[in-house]
N, C-alpha and C positions, 0 to 999 in steps of 0.2 A: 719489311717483316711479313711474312706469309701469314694470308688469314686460316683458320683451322675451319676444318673443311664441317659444311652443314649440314646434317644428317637428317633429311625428310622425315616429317612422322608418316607414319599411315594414313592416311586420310580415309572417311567413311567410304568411299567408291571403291576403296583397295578392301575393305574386311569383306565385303561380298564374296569376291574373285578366293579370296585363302581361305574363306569358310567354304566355298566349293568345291575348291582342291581335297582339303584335309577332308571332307566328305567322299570325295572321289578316293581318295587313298584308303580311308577307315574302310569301306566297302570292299578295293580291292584287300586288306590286309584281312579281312571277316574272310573272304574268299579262297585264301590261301589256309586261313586256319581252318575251316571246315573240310577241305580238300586233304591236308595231314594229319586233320582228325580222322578221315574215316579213311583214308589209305590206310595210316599205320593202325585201325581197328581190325582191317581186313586182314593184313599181313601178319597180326598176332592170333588171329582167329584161326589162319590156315595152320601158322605155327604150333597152336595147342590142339590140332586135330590131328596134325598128320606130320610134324618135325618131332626133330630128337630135343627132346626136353633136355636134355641133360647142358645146353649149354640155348639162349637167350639169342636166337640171332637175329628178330628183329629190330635188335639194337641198332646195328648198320644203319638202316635203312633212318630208323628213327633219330640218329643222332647227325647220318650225311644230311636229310632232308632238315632236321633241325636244326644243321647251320642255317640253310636259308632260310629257314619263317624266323630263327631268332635275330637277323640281319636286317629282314625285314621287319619286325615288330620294331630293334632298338633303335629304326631311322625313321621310322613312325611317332615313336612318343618323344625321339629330341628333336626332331626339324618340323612340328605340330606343336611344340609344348606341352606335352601332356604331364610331363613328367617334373617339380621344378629344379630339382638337384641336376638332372641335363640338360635343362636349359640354362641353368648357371654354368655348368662347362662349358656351355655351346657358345657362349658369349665370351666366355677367356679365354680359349684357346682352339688350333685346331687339332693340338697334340692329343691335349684332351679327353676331345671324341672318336680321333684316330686310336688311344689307350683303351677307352669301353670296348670299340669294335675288336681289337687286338686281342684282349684280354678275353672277351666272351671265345672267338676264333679258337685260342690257343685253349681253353678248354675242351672244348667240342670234339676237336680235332685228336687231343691225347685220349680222349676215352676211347675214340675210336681207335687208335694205332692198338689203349691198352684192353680189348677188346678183339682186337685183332690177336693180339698176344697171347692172350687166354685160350684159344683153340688153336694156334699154333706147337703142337708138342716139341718140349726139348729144346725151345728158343725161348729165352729172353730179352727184349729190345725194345720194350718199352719207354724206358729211361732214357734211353739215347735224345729222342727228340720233347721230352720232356726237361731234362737239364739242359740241352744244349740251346734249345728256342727259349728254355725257363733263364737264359741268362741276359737273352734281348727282352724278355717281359720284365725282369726284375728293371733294368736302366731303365725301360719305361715308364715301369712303375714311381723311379725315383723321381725321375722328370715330371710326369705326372700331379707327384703329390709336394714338388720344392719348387713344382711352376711361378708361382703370385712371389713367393719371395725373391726366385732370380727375375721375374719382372720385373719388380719393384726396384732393386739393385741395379739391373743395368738400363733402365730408363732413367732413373736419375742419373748415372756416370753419362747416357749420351743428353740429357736438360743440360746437364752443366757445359758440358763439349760443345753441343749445338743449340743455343736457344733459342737461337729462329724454326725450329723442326717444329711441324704443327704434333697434334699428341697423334692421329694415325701413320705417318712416316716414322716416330718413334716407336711404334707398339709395333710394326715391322721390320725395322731393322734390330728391335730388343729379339722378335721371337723368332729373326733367321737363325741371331747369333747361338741363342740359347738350345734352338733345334739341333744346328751344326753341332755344337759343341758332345754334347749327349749322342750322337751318331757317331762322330771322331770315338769318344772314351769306352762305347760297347765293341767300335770297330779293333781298336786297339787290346781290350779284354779278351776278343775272338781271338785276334789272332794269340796272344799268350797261353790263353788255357789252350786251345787246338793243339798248339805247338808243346807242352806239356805232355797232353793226353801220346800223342804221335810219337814223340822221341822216347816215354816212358811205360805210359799203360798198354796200349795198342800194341805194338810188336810180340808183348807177352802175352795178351790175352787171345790174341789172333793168330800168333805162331808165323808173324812178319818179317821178312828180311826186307830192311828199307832201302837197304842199297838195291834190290830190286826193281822197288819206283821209283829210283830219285829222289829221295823224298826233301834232298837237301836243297835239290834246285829249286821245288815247289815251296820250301820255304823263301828260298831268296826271292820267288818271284812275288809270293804275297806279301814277303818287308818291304818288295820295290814299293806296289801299291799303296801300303800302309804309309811310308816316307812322301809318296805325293800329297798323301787327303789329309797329314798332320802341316804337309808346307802348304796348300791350297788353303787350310783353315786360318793360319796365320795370315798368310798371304789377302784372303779376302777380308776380314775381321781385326788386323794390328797395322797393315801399310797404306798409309792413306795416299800415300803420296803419287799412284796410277792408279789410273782410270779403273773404273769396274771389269770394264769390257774389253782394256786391252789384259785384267788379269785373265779374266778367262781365257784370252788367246795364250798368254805364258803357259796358266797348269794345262788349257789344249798338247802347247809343243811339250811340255814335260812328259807327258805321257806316252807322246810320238815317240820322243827320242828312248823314252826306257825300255816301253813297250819291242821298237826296232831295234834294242840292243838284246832285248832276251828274245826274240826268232833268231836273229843269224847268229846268237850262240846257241842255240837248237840245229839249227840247221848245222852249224860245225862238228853236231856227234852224230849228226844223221848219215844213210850212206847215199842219200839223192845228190847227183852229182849237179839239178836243176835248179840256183837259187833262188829256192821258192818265196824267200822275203822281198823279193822285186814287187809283187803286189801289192802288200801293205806300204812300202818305202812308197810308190808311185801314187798307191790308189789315195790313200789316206796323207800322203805329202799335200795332192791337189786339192784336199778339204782344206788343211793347213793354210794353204795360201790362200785361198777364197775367206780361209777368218780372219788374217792378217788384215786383208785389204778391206772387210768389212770393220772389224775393230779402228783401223786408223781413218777408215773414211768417215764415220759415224759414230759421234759420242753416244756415251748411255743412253738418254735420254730418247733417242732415237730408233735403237741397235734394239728392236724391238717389233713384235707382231708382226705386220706385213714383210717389214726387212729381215728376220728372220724365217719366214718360210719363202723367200725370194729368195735369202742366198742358201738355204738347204736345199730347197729344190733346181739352183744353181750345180749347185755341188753333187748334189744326185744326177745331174743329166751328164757333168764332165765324169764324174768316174765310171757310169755306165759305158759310155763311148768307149773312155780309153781302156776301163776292162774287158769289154768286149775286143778290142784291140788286141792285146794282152794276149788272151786267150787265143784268136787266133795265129797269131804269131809262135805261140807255143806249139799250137797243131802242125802247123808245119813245119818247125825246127824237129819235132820228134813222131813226125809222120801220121799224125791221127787225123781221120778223116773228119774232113772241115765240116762236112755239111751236118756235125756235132754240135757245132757250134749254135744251132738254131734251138736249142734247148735254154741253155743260159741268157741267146738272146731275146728269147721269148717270157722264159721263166718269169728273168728279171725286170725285163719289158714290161710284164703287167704290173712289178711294183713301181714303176717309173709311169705309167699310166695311172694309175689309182693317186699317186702324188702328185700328177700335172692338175688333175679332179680338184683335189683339198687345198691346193695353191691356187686356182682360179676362183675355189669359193672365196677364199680370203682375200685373191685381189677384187673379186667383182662384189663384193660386201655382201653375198647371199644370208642372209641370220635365218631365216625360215628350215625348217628342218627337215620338211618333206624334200623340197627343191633341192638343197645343198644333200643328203643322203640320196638324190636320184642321180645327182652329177655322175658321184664317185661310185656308185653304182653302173652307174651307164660305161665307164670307162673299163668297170672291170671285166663287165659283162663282153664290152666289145676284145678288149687287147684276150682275154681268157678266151675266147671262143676264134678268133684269128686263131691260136696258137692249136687249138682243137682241130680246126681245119687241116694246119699243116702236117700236125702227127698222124689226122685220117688220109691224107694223101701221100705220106712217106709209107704206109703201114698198108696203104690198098685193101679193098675187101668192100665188105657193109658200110656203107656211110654212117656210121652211127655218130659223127658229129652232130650230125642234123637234129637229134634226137635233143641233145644237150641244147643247142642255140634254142628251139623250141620252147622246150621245158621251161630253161632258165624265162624264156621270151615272154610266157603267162608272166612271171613274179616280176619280170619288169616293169609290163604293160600295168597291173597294178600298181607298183611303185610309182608309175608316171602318170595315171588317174588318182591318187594319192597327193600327188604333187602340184597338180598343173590345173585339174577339172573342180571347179566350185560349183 
């Protein structure tokens, strides 16, 4: 029988350090409010001197910047306690306080668009992303407020199922199930009203011909979607009977195979004689196999952290190669000058550089933040300025590479006294 796991108190050596903190953040949060206090005094001030009164525009400024002081205040008073109603969320759930953040957001945000709308003449569109976003806040909302009782609910259905599960393995497999589920039921709501609005209000109110765009195949491609993340949900949450990890490889190929069956029916009304679906079949096949062979090499328990970004960064070096492969082989089946090719092989270069970075922190167990952010720094710094070099030598003239390696080479040289010099 598995022991339940022991949760440390605090010890007196620990309130020092988070009385410090929470000092160090009330300071900077004092900081940020004084800074949008007297900006937005200034920007009203200029306003009633020398703007047209007839419409409020420092609204803008006052409601954009006031997403972030109010972002940062409400993660000041829940992750400090100031507050005790959020730290009672903060302790049940992370829906929760994902719902406060969400819900403050989607305020903010609408006053703005319906503020936007009020000086724009002869348009109305405020509504649009007030119902349509107000349809993912209400699910949330539901979620939100019938939390504790579907907790309650389905931690007992999995006590009785599994009673060796200590009570933190239960409080997490009750609040994937119960997250998923609420995602699925808004996702499935989206798609119905969208498809509503589209076949019925939209064409009249907008003077739409749908056979124009399609509009029949963009629905079948969003029920493709819809039919995976209703069978993915079942699939992870009702069949016990495989593995966690080889399900993910199944809804992976699920997706392969629907995804490559709606391009090459694209490509069937296209008039490119070049099948352009060979990329995704090839590039995105060799991720496939690389999850297969991790899936079956590696139980759950395993198929995690280091082995995850070993075989992503696996998998990002093979389709690198072979898309750049790919690509040249296209250039000259249809005559395009190869030495084209040093764009995408660079391009993509640095993001295959910046991930060999974040993959050796995590093999070489760097946790320190200065040293692991100067890695992935250094690398970008380096494969971005190669690639700088080469465009200044295809392009002749003023070296004005130099300029960039420079420049960037001060904020390194800091980053690496940052990092390295005590």
């Amino acid at each position: 029988m598995n022991k339940p796991e022991v949760i440390k108190p605090i010890t007196a050596s620990d309130k020092p350090k988070t009385m410090k903190l929470s000092s160090a953040h009330k300071i900077l949060l004092k900081l940020h409010l004084f800074l949008y206090s007297a900006v937005m005094a200034l920007l009203i001030l200029i306003w009633a001197l020398v703007g047209d009164i007839s419409f409020f525009l420092p609204a803008f400024p006052l409601l954009g910047w006031g997403i972030g002081i109010g972002l940062h205040l409400i993660g000041y008073l829940i992750y400090f306690d100031k507050v005790s109603y959020l730290t009672k969320i903060k302790e049940q759930s992370t829906l929760g306080l994902l719902f406060i953040f969400h819900a403050f957001i989607y305020v903010m945000v609408n006053l703005i668009v319906l503020c936007g709308d009020l000086i724009t003449p002869g348009v109305v569109f405020f509504y649009w992303p007030l119902s349509m976003w107000g349809i993912g806040i209400i699910f949330h909302a539901i979620g939100f407020f019938t939390w504790n009782i579907l907790m309650v609910n389905e931690r007992v259905k999995i006590m009785r199922k599994y009673p060796n599960y200590d009570a933190r393995k239960i409080n997490k497999i009750a609040t994937r199930k119960i997250s998923n589920l609420w995602i699925l039921v808004a996702h499935i709501t989206y798609f119905i009203i969208v498809n509503i609005l589209i076949y019925t209000v939209i064409p009249n109110l907008f003077n739409v011909d749908l056979g124009d765009i399609n509009i029949i195949d963009r629905t079948i491609y969003w029920s493709t979607v819809i039919v995976i993340h209703i069978f993915s949900f079942f699939l992870y949450f009702y069949i016990e009977s495989i593995k966690p990890n080889l399900k993910g490889f199944i809804i992976h190929a699920s997706l392969y195979v629907a995804s490559n069956i709606l391009l090459i029916y694209e490509w069937t009304k296209s008039d490119i004689a070049y099948f352009w679906p060979i990329y995704s079949l090839i590039l995105w096949g060799v991720i496939l196999c690389i999850h297969i062979f991790a899936s079956l090499r590696y139980d759950n328990s395993k198929a995690r952290g280091l082995l995850l970004w070993k075989y992503s960064f696996i998998s990002h070096l093979a389709i690198y190669a072979i898309g750049i492969l790919l690509m040249a082989i296209n250039m000259i089946i249809f005559a395009i000058d190869l030495s084209d090719i040093v764009h995408p092989l660079m391009g993509w270069g640095i993001g295959v550089s910046v991930h060999t970075a974040i993959y050796l922190n995590i093999r070489l167990k760097i946790k320190a933040f200065w040293k692991g952010s100067f890695i992935i720094h250094l690398a970008a710094y380096i494969s971005t300025n190669i690639y700088l070099i080469i465009l200044n030598v295809m392009m002749g003239g003023f070296p004005w590479s130099v300029i960039a390696i420079v420049g960037w080479g001060i904020g390194l040289g800091v980053h690496a006294i940052l990092a390295y010099v005590r």
